[in-house]
LUMSE-105231 format. One line per field, with one value per residue (C-alpha): residue number from 1; residue in one letter; x, y, z. Coordinates in Angstrom, 1 decimal. Example, Ala and Ser with C-alpha at 12.3 -4.5 7.8 and 13.67 -1.06 7.14 Angstrom:
<atoms>
seq <- [1; 2]
type <- [a; s]
east <- [12.3; 13.7]
north <- [-4.5; -1.1]
up <- [7.8; 7.1]
</atoms>
This chain:
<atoms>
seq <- [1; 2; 3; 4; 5; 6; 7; 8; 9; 10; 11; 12; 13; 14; 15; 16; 17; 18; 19; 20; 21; 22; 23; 24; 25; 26; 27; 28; 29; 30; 31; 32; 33; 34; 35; 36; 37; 38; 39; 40; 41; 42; 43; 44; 45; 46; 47; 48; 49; 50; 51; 52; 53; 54; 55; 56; 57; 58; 59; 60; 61; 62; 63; 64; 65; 66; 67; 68; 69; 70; 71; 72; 73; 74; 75; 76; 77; 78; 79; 80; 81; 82; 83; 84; 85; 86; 87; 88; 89; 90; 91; 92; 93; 94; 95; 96; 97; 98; 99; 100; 101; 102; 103; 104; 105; 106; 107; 108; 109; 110; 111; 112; 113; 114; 115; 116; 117; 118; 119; 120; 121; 122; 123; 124; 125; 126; 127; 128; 129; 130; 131; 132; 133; 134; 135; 136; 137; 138; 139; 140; 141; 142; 143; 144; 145; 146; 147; 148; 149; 150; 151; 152; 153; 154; 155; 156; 157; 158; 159; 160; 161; 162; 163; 164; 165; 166; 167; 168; 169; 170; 171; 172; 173; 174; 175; 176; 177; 178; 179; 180; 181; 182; 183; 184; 185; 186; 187; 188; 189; 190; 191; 192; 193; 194; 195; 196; 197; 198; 199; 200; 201; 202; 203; 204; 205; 206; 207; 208; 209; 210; 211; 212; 213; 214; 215; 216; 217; 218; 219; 220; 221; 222; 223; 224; 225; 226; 227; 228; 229; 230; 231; 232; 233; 234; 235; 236; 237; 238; 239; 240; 241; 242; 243; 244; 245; 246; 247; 248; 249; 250; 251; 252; 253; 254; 255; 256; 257; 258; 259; 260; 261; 262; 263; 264; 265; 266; 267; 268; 269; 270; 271; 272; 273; 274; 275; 276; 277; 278; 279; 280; 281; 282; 283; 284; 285; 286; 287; 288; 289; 290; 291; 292; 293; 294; 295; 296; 297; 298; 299; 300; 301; 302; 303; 304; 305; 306; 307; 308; 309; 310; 311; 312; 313; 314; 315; 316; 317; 318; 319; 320; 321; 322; 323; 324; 325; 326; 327; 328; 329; 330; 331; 332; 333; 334; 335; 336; 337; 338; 339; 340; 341; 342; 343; 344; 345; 346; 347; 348; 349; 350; 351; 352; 353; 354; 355; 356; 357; 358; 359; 360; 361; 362; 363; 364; 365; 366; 367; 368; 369; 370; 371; 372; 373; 374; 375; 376; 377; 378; 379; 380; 381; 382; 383; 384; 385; 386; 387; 388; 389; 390; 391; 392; 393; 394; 395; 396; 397; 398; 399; 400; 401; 402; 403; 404; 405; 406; 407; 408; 409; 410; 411; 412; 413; 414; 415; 416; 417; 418; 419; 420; 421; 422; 423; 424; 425; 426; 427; 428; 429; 430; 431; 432; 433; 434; 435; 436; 437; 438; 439; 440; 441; 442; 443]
type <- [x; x; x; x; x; x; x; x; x; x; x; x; x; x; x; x; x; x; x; x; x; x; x; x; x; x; x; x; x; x; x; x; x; x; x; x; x; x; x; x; x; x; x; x; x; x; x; x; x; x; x; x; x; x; x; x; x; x; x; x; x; x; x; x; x; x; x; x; x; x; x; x; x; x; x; x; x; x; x; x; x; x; x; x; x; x; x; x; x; x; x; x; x; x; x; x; x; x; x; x; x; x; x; x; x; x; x; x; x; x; x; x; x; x; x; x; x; x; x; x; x; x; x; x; x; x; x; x; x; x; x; x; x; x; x; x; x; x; x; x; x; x; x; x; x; x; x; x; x; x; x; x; x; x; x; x; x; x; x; x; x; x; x; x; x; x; x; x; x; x; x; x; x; x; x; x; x; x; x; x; x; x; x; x; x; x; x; x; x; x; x; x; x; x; x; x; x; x; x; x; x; x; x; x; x; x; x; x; x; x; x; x; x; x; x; x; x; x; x; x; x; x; x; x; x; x; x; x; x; x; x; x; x; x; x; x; x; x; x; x; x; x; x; x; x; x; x; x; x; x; x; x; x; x; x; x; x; x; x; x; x; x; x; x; x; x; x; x; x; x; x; x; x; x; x; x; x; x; x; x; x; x; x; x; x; x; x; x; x; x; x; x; x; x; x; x; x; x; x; x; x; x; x; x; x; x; x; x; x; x; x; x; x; x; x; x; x; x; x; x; x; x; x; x; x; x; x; x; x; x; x; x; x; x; x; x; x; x; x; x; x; x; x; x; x; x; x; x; x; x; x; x; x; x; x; x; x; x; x; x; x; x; x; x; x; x; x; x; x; x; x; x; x; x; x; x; x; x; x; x; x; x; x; x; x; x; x; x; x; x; x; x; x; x; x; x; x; x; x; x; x; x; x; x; x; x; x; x; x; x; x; x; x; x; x; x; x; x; x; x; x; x; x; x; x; x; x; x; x; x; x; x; x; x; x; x; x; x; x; x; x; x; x]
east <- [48.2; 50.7; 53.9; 52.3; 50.2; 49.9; 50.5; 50.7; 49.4; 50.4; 53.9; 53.9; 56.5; 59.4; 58.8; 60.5; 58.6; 58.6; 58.3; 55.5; 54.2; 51.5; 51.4; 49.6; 52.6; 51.8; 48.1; 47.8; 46.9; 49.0; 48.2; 51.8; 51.0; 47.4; 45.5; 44.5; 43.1; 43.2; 42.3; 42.4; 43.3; 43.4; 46.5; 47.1; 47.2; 45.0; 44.6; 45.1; 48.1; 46.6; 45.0; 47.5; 45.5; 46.4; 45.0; 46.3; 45.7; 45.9; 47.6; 46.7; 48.2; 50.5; 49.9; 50.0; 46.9; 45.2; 42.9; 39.8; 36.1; 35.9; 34.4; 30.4; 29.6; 32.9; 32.8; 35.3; 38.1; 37.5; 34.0; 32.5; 33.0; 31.4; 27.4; 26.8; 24.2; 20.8; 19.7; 17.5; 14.8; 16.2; 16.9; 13.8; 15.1; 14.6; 18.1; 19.6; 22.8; 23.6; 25.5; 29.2; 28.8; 32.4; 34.1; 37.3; 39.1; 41.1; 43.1; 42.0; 42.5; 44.7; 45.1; 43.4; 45.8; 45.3; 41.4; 40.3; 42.8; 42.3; 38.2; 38.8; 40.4; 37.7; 34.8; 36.2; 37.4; 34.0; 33.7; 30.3; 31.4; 34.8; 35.6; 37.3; 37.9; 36.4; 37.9; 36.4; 39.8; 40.0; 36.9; 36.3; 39.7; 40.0; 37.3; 34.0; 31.9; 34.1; 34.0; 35.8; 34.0; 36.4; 37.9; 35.1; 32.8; 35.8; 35.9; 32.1; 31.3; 34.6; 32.9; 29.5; 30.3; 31.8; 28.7; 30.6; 29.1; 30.6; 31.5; 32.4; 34.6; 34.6; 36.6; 39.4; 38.8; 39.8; 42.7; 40.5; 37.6; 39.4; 41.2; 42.4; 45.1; 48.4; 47.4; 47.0; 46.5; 42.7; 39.9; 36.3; 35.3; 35.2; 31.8; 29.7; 27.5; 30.5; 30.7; 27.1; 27.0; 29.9; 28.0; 24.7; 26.4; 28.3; 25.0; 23.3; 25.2; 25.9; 21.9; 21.6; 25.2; 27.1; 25.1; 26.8; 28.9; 31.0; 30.9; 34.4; 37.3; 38.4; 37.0; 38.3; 41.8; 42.8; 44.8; 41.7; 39.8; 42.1; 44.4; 41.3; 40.6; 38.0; 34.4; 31.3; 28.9; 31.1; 31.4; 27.1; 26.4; 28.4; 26.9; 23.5; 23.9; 25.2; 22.2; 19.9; 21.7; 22.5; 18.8; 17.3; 19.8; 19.6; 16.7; 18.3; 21.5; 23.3; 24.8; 27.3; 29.1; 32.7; 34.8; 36.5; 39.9; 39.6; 42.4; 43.1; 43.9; 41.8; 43.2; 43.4; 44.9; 42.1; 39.5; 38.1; 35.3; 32.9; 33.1; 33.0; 29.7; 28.2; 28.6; 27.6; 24.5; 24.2; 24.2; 21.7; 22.7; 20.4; 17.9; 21.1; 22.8; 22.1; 24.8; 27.1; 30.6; 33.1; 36.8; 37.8; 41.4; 42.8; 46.0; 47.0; 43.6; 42.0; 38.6; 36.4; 38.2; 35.9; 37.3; 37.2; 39.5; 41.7; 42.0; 42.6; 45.5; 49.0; 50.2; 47.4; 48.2; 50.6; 53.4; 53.9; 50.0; 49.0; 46.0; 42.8; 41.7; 38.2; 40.1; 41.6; 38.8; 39.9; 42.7; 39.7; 37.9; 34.8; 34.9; 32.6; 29.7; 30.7; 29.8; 26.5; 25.6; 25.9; 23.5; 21.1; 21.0; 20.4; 17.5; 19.2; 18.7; 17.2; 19.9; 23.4; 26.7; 29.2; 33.0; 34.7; 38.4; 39.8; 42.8; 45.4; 49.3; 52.1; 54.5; 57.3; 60.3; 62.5; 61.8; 57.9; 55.9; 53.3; 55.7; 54.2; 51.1; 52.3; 51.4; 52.5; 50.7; 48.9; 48.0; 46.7; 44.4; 42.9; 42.3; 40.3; 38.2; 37.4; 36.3; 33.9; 32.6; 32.2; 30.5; 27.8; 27.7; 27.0; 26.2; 23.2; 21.3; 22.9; 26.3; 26.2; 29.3; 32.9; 35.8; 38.9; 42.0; 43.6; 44.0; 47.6; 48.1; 50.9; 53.1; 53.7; 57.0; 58.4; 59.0; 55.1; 53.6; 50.2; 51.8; 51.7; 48.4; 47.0; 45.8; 47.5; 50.7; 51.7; 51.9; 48.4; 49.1; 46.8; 48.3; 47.0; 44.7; 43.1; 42.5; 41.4; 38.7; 37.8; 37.4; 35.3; 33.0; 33.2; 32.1]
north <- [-127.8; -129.3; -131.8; -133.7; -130.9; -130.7; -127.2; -127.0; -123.4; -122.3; -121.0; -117.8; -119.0; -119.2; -119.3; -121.4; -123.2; -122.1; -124.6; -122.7; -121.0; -120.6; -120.2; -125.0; -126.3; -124.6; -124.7; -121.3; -117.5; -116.0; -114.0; -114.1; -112.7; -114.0; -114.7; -118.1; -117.5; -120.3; -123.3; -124.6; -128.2; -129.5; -131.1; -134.8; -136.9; -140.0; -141.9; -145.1; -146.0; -146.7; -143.4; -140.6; -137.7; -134.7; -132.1; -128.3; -125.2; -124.0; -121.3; -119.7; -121.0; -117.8; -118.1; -115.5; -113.7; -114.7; -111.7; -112.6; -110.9; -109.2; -110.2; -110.9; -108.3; -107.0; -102.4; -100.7; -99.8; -96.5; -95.6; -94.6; -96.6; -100.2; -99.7; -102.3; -104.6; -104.0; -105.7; -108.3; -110.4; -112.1; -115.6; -117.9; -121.6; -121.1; -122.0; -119.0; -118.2; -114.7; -111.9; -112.8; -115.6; -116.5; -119.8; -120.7; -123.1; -126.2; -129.3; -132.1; -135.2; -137.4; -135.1; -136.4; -134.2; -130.9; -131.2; -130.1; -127.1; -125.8; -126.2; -124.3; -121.5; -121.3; -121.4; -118.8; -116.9; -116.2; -119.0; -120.6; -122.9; -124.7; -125.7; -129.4; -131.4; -135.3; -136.6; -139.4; -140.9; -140.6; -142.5; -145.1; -145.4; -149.2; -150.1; -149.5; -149.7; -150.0; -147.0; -145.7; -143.9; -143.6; -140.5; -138.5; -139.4; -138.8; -135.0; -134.7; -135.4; -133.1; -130.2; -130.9; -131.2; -127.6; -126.2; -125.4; -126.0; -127.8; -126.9; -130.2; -130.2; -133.0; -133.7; -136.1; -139.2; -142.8; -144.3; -147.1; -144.3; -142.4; -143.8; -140.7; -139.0; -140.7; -141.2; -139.0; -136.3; -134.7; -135.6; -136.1; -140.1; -142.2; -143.2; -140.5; -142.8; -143.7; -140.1; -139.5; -143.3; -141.7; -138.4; -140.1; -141.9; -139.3; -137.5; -140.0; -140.5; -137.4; -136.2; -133.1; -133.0; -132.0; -128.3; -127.6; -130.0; -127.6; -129.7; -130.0; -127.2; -125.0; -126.7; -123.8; -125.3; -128.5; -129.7; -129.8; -131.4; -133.9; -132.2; -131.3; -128.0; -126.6; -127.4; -125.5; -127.9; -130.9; -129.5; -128.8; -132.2; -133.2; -130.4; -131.2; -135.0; -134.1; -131.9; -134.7; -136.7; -135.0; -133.6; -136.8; -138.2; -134.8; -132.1; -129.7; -129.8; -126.8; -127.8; -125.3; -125.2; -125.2; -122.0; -120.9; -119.7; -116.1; -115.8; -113.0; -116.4; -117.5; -120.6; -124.4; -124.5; -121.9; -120.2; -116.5; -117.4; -114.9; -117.2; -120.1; -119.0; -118.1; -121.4; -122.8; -121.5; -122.1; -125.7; -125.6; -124.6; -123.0; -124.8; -127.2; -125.2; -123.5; -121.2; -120.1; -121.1; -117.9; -117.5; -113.8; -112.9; -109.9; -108.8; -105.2; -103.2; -102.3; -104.9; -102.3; -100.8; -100.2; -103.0; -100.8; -98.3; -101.4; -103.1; -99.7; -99.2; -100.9; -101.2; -103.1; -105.6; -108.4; -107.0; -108.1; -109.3; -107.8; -108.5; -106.2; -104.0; -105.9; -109.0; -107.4; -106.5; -110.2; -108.3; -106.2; -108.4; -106.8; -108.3; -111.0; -108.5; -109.5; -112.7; -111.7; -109.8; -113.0; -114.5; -111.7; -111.7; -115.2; -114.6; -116.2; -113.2; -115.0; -117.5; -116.6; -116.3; -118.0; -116.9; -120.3; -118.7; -115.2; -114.1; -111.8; -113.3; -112.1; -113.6; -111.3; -113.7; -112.7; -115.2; -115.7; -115.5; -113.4; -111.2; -108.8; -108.4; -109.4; -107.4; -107.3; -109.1; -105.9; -104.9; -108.8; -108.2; -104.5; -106.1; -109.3; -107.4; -104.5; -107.4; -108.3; -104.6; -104.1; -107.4; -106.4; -103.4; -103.5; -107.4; -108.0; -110.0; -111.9; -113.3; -115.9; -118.0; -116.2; -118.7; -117.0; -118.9; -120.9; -121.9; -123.2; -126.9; -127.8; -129.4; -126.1; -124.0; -121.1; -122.7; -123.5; -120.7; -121.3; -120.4; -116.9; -117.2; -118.4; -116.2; -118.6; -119.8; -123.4; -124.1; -122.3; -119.2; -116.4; -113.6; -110.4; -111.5; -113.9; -111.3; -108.5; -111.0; -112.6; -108.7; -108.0; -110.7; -110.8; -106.7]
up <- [-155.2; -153.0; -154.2; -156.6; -158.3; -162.0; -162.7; -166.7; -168.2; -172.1; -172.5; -174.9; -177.9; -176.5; -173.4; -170.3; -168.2; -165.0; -162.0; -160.4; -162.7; -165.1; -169.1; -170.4; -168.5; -165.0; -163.8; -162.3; -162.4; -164.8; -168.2; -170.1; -173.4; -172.5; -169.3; -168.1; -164.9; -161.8; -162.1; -158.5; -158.8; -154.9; -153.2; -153.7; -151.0; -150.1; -153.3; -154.4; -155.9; -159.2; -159.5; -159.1; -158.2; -160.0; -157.3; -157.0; -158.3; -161.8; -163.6; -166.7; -169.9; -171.5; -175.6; -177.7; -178.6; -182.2; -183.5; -183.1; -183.2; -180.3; -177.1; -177.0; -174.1; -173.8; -174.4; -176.0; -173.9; -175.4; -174.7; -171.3; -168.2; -168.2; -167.2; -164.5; -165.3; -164.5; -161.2; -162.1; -160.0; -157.3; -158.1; -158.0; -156.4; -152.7; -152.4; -153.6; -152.2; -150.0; -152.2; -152.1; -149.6; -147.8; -149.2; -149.3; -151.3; -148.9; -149.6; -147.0; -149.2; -147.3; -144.6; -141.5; -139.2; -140.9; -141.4; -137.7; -138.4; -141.5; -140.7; -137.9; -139.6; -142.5; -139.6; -137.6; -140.4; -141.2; -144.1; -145.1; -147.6; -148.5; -151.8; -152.1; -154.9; -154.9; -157.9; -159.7; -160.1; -156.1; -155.6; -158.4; -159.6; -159.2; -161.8; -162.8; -159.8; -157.2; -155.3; -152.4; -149.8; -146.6; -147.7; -148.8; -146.1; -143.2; -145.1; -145.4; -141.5; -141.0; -142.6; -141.5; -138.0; -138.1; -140.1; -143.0; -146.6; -149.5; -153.0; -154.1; -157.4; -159.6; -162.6; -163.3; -164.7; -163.5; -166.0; -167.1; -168.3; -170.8; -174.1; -175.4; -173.0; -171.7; -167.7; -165.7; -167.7; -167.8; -170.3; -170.2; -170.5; -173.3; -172.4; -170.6; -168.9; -166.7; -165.5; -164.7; -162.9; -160.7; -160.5; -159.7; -156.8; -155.3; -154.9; -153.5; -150.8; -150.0; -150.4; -148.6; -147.3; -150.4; -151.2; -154.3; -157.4; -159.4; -163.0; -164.0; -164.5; -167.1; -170.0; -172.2; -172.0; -173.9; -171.2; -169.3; -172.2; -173.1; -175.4; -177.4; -178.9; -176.2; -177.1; -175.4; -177.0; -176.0; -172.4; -172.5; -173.2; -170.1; -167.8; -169.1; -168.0; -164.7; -164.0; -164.6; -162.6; -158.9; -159.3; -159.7; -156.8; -154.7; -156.2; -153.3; -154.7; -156.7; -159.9; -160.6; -164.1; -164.3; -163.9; -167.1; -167.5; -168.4; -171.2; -173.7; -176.0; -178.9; -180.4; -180.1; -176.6; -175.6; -175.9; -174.3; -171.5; -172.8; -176.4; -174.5; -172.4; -175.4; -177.4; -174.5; -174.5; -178.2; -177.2; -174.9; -171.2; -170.1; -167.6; -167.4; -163.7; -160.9; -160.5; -163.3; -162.7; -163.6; -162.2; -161.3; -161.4; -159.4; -161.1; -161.0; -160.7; -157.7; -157.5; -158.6; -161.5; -164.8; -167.2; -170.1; -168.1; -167.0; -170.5; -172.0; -169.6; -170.9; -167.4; -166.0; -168.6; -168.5; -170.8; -173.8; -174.6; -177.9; -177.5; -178.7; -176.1; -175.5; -174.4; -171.6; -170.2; -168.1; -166.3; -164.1; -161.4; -162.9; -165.8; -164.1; -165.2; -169.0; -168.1; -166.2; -169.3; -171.3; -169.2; -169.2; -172.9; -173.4; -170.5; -167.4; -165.6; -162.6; -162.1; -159.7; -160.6; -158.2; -158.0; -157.9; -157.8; -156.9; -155.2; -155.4; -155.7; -153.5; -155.1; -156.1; -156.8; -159.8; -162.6; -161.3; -164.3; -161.6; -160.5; -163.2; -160.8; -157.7; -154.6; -151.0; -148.3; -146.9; -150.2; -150.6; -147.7; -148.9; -152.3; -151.0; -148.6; -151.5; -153.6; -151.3; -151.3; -154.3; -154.9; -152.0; -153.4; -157.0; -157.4; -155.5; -155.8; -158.5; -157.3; -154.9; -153.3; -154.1; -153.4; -151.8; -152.4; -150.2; -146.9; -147.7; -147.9; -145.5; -147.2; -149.5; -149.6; -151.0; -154.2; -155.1; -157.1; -155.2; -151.5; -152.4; -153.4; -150.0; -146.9; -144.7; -144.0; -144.6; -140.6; -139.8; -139.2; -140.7; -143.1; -143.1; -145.8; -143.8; -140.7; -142.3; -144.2; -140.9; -139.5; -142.3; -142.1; -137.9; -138.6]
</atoms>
């Protein structure tokens, strides 16, 4: 997220905020009392004056749980171990993605001298994609129609020349195409046909060298919805135009929908990502992606813990959360197969799964709202590369890309939440994390 990251999450009641920290006032991985997962929002850096960008990554907003019906696909903590869903054909578009393809989230906005490095390090790490935000405030933030391509076509040669392919982000709206937030804070447009004349650009200039557009971030949270209660149907309508658009700009292209937040939360400020897939595809998603967007936390589980052991275990929860049992099913990585179920119920069996964000924090310092769940750097590494396992294992053929956060943004210190997150250090150096992922790939 870098200095100027917004880094809001929801505070339980009473609550401090906590610099670096999750819970609607700090973006980032956290469940206090419920879990908001990451909500990688890239380093700032680059943008015009007028547009402040808001780039860096995202904790979870900490609210106290409302009782609500229990999650769609979610088992009783109770009952036998989770079944894995059943393996289904492989996906049918041509360009379906290799189980648990490497990417890796990075922050190159206005950083010229750090792109050749931090490429590097995700090409030789073993990377096939990076994730990087292009925010429409970055790139039409003067006015309607007056774009700004410098920026994104110096990272999009970058990237190219190194082989790498892009998840390209995009959310954040220019100041003049939104009404109903104070600047700069998120919302979707005022008029949509501003955002899919921005989308329809972007992917036409970038035909063929963009592979995939993540729609949007964390649309279960207000604060990424402008203050708004989330709205799956709201959020479909969006995804559905954006489809329309980058096909008819760039059929090849991946339209990926936005990673959710998983939170234990159900309330104005949030709302559960299995609920939020669901209504979703009450509204009509389906035919309207690619890829199905999903954000995996790793918090105290081992990766391939059954969720129905992990949510019916108190310590594996963030203390304090009262929520009901099939809410925390969020807390195990595995929980992604609640969202595959959703999909193979409302028949989108054939269609991939991508992990936008997963990562494991290391960040141990005393009033850290992750110190709960924090882990040491070794243990960092063992729990990115059993991910990966168990993924290839048990998740063929229907997860695609899985985004490992971050190759640290340089200008990070000690006292942002997301350098703990990050498999490398500030100056370039790998952690363990990042050498015993490039091992595992390299193997």
């Amino acid at each position: 997220m870098g200095s100027k990251a917004e880094v809001e999450a929801i505070l339980p009641p009473g609550a401090e905020r906590h610099p670096g920290g999750p819970a609607l006032f700090h973006r980032r991985l956290q469940p206090a009392l419920s879990v908001l997962l990451l909500a990688a929002v890239a380093c700032a850096g680059g943008a015009p004056p007028a547009t402040p960008s808001t780039q860096g990554p995202t904790p979870p907003p900490a609210v106290s749980p409302t009782q609500q019906p229990a999650l769609s696909p979610a088992a009783s903590p109770g009952a036998p171990a989770s079944p894995r869903p059943a393996a289904s054909p492989s996906p049918a578009s041509a360009a379906a993605v290799p189980v648990a393809d490497p990417a890796v989230h990075v922050f190159l906005w206005g950083e010229p001298d750090a792109t050749d490095p931090v490429l590097s390090l995700a090409r030789d790490g073993g990377f096939h994609w990076v994730k990087q935000r292009f925010e429409w405030r970055n790139i039409e933030g003067k006015g309607k129609g007056q774009f700004e391509w410098n920026e994104p076509d110096r990272i999009v040669d970058a990237a190219e020349a190194r082989g790498l392919k892009i998840i390209a982000r995009i959310d954040n709206q220019p100041q003049w195409a939104s009404s109903k937030v104070t600047w700069p804070a998120t919302s979707p447009p005022d008029r949509m046909e501003d955002w899919v004349d921005y989308v329809s650009a972007l992917a036409a200039r970038y035909k063929g060298r963009i592979q995939a557009y993540e729609i949007w971030n964390e649309p279960n949270l207000d604060r990424e919805w402008g203050g708004q209660p989330p709205d799956p149907k709201a959020y479909t309508t969006m995804l559905q135009a954006s489809y329309r658009a980058i096909k008819a700009a760039d059929p090849g292209a991946l339209v990926v929908s936005a990673g959710l937040s998983p939170t234990t939360t159900q309330s104005a400020q949030a709302m559960r990502d299995v609920d939020f897939y669901q209504g979703m595809y009450a509204a009509g998603a389906r035919g309207s992606y690619d890829v199905l967007g999903v954000h995996a936390a790793g918090f105290k589980a081992a990766p391939c813990a059954d969720p129905a052991e992990v949510a019916g275990d108190p310590a594996l929860s963030n203390p304090g959360d009262s929520s009901p049992p099939e809410a925390k099913r969020v807390y195990a990585f595995r929980h992604v197969e609640d969202v595959r179920q959703i999909m193979v119920s409302n028949g989108d069996g054939d269609k991939q799964i991508g992990v936008l964000e997963m990562g494991w924090t290391t960040d141990q310092r005393p009033n850290s709202p992750y110190a709960w769940h924090a882990v040491s750097a070794e243990q960092q590494a063992t729990n990115l590369v059993d991910a990966f396992k168990c993924a290839r294992e048990n998740w063929s053929p229907w997860v695609g890309f899985m985004t490992v956060i971050y190759i640290a943004d340089a200008h990070w210190t000690r006292q942002d939440e997301q350098y703990w997150w990050s498999i490398t250090n500030p100056d370039g150096t790998p952690r363990p994390a990042y050498t015993a992922l490039k091992d595992f790939f390299h193997s």
